[in-house]
N, C-alpha and C positions, 0 to 999 in steps of 0.2 A: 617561812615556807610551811605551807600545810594541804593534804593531800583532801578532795571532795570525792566520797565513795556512796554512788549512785546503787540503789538495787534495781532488779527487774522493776519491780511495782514502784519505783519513785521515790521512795524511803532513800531519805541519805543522811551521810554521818561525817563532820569530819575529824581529821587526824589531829592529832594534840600539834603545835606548833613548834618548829625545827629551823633553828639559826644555821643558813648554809652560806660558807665564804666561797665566792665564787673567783677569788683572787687566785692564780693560776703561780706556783712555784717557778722560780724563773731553770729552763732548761738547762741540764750541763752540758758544753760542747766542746768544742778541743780547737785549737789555732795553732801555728796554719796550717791551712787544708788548701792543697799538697805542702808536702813539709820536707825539708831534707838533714836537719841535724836533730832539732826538740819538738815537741809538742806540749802544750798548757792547758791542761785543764780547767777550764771555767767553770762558776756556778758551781762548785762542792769545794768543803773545808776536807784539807788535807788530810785532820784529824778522824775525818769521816772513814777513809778510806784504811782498807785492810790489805788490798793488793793489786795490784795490776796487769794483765796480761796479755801478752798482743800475740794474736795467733794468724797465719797468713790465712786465704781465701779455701785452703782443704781442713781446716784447723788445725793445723799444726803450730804448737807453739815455740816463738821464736823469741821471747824475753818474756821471764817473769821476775818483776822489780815489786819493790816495798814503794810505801809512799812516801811521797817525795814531798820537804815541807814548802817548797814555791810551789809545787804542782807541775813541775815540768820535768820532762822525762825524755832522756838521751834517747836516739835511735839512729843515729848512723851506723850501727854496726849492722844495721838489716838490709839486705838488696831493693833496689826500687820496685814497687809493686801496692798492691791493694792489703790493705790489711785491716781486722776489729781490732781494736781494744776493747776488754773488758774489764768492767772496776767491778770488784767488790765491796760492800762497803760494811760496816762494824754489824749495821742492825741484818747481816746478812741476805740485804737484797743484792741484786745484780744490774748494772748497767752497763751498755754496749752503745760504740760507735765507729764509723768504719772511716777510716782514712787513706790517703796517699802517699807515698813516701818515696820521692824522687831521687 
């Protein structure tokens, strides 16, 4: 990949040449959606992860659980309703997604 940099007058230059993968990480997502006793985490190693936290729809948080080495993680103990989960993971980003829990 390399970029063509036009002046006013016609003059142009281009950019030194740049290997871009355009191969897309596969998304992490959660099963199943609605759920009524577990949840599975897809597409992330367990090892990645630092914490877990499911906070209901005002954020309030209603479990905060370590990682779990299946990637699945008990939640009957919460009432039915809409909830995020939020993972953290080692290199201290953030990922969120919202579930059901019947």
């Amino acid at each position: 990949y390399r970029l063509k940099q036009t002046d006013i007058d016609g003059a142009f230059e281009y950019s030194k040449i740049a290997v871009v993968n355009m191969r897309q990480a596969a998304k992490m997502s959660l099963y199943p959606n609605p759920a009524s006793h577990n949840i599975i985490l897809r597409n992330i190693k367990s090892q990645d992860i630092t914490s877990v936290v499911i906070l209901n729809m005002e954020g309030k948080r209603m479990l905060q659980l370590e990682a779990a080495v299946n990637n699945q993680y008990h939640i009957s103990s919460i009432p039915p309703g809409t909830y995020v989960i939020r993972i953290v993971k080692k290199d201290g980003s953030v990922e969120t997604l919202s579930f059901v829990k019947q």
